[in-house]
N, C-alpha and C positions, 0 to 999 in steps of 0.2 A: 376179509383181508388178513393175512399171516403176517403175525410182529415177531422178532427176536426177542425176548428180555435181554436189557442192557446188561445185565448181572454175569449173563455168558461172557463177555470180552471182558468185563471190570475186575473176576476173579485176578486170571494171570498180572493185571495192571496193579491189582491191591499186594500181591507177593513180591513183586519186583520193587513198589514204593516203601515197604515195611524194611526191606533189603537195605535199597540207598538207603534210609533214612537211621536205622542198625550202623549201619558200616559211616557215616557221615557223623555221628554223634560219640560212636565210638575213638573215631581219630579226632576230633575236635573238642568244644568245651562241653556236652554235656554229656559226659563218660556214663552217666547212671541214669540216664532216659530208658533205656532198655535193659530188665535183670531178667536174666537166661530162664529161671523158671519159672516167672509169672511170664515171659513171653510162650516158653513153652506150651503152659494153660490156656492161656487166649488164640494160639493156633490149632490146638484140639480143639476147643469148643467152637473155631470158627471151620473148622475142615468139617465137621460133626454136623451146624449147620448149613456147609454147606452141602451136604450129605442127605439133610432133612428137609430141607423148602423148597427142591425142586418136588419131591411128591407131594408134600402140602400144598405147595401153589397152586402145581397140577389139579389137584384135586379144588380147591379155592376158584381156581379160572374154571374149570371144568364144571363142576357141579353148582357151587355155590354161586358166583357171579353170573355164571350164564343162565342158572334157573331163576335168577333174581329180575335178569333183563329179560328171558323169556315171559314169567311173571308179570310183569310190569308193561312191556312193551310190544303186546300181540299184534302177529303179524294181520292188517286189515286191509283188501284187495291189495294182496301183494305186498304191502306200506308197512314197514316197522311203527307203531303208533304208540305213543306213552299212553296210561290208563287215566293223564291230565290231560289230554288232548293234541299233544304237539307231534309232529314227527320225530324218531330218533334219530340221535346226533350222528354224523357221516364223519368224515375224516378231513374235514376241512382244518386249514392253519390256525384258525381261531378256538376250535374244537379241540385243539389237544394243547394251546394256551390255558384256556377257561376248567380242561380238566385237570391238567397240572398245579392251575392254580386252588382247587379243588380238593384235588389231593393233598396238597401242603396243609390245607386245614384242616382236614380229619386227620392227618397226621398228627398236629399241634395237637390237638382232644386226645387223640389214640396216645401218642405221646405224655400225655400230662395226665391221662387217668395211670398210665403203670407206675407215677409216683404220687399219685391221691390214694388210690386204693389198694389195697397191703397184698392181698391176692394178686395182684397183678406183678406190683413191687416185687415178689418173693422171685418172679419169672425175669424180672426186667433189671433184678439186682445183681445180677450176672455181669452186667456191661459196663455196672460202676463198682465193679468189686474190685478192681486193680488201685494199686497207691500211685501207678504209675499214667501219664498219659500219651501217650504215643500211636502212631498208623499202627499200630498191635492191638492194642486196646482198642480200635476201632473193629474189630473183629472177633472181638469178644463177646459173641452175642447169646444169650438163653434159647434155650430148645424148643421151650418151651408156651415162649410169645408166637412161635409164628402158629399154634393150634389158635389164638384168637383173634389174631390180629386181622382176617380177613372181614371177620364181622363187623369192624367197622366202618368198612370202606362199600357194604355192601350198597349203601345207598347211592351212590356211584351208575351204577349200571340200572338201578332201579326209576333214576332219572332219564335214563336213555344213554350214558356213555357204554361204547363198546367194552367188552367185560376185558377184550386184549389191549384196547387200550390205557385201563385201568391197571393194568399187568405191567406196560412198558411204565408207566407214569409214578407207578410203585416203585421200577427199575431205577427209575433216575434219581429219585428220591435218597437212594441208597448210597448211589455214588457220591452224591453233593455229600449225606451222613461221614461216610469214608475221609474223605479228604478232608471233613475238620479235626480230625485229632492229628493236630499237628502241634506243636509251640514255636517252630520257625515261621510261621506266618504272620506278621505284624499287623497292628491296623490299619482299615484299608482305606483309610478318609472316606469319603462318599458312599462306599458301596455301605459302608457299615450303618446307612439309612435305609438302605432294603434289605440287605441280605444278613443271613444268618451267619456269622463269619469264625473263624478261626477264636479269637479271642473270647465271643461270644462265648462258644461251646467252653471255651477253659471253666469259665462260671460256671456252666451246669455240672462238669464233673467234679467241680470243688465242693468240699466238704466244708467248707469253712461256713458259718451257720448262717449270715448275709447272702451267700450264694445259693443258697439252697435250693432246688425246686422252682430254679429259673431257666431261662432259654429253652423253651420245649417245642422252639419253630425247626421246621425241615428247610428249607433252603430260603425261607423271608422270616423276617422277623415282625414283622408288621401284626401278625396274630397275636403275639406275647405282650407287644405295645398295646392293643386291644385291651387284651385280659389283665394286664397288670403283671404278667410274669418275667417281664424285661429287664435285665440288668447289663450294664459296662461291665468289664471289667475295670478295677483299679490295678494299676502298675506299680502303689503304693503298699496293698495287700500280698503276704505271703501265702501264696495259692498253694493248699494242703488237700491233693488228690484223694478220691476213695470214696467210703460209706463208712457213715459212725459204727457201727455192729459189721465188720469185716469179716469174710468167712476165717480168716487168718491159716488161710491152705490155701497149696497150689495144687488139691488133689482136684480134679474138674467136676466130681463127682459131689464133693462137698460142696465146691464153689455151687455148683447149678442146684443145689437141694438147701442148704443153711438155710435159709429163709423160711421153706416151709417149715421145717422142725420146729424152728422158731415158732412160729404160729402158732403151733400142736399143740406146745410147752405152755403159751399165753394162755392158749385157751382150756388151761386147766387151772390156771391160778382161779377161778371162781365158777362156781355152779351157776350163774346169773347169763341163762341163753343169750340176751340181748349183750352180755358181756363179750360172748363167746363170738357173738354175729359183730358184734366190733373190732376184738383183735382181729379177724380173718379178712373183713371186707371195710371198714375204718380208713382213715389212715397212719401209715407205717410212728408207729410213736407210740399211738391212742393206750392209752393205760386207764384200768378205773379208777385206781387207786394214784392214778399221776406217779408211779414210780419210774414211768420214762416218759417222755415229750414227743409229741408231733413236731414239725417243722415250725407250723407258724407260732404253735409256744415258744419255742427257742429262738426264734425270732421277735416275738413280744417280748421275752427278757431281756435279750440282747439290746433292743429299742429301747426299755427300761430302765435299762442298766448306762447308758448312754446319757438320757435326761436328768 
């Protein structure tokens, strides 16, 4: 069975909401939601991707997922059959619930390792590089995540879901990502018990050192509640957009690289390999010498500093 990726129709839908929401903040009270050249940069590097994941998918859906379910799920008198014994998953209504909800959770891990692990970070600092937060900055995405992001999802089809299923469920994932960066959407009483919401996401792209490294659910937030990565917002808090180490350009090409330099430069502060295999693959902070901070240190002080 043949799926559309939701991504084909949610392009045009994401350009005309960037729009309103440009022209709506502009005549109204928040005149400096949108500044022309960091919106600039975030629509090159969002036209760039989308220039760049239809072949990578392509190739992800093609090669990768389908040799995984081929792999895994040999066809036995006719019968798609997992290598645990069950039959593979069909297209039933419950099937692409249970894989949706599936998908949300590799997401959260996929999601929470590009800010655990600084390699990752370097690709995924792309999308919190803006001071600003808006449907622009939602499409601010690195080039350079979607070469690994398929790998985590591969276990997916290895289970027996359809690899094109895995493709649309990825689709959707996106759009729900899309429409949080918004700051006109309030909270939402109840829903803000399941879902990943508006305000939720404010936290994760705040810089403010309490925010840090939280909300890394895709459309439920019940993972993050799990792992401990959950945070409110407070409406008390002045929420300060960005990344501590800002590429402080609007050129796309620094934006999408700063990070590794960064790296290159750490990991010559010391001849000590296991130093070198920290800055790179660590997480983003890791110093040997402590002359800069991980998250949860700055977070330990802060608590600290508190008591």
């Amino acid at each position: 069975m043949d799926f559309t990726n939701p991504l084909v129709y949610g392009v045009p839908c994401f350009l005309a909401l960037i729009l309103l929401e440009l022209t709506y903040s502009k005549s109204h009270d928040k005149k400096n939601l949108y500044e022309w050249k960091d919106l600039g940069a975030s629509l090159f590097m969002g036209i760039g991707s989308a220039v760049i994941a239809p072949l990578i998918k392509t190739i992800s859906a093609i090669v990768i997922f389908n040799f995984t379910f081929e792999l895994f799920n040999p066809e036995i008198n006719g019968i798609r059959t997992n290598i645990l014994g069950w039959e593979s998953f069909g297209y039933a209504w419950y099937i692409w619930i249970a894989c949706q909800i599936l998908d949300d959770f590799t997401y959260y891990w996929f999601h929470r390792q590009n800010h655990m692990v600084r390699f990752l970070w370097a690709a995924h600092i792309v999308h919190h590089s803006s001071d600003n937060f808006n449907l622009g900055t939602a499409v601010r995405n690195g080039w350079f995540t979607i070469l690994y992001k398929p790998l985590f999802y591969m276990w997916l089809p290895a289970l027996g879901f359809r690899p094109e299923m895995v493709v649309v469920c990825l689709g959707i994932e996106a759009l729900w990502q899309f429409q949080l960066h918004s700051v006109y959407i309030p909270k939402m009483g109840f829903l803000e018990k399941i879902f990943n919401t508006h305000t939720m996401h404010q936290v994760h792209h705040a810089k403010n050192v309490e925010y840090m490294d939280k909300n890394h659910g895709g459309f439920l937030n019940i993972f993050d509640k799990i792992f401990g990565t959950w945070k409110e917002l407070d409406d008390s808090v002045d929420v300060q957009y960005g990344v501590t180490h800002a590429p402080n350009s609007y050129n796309p090409w620094v934006i999408l690289t700063h990070e590794y330099k960064d790296i290159w430069n750490d990991t010559k502060k010391s001849k000590n390999w296991m130093h070198k295999f920290m800055y790179t693959f660590g997480p983003p902070g890791w110093s040997h010498d402590l002359s800069t901070q991980t998250v949860k240190q700055m977070q330990l002080e802060l608590k600290q500093e508190k008591i």
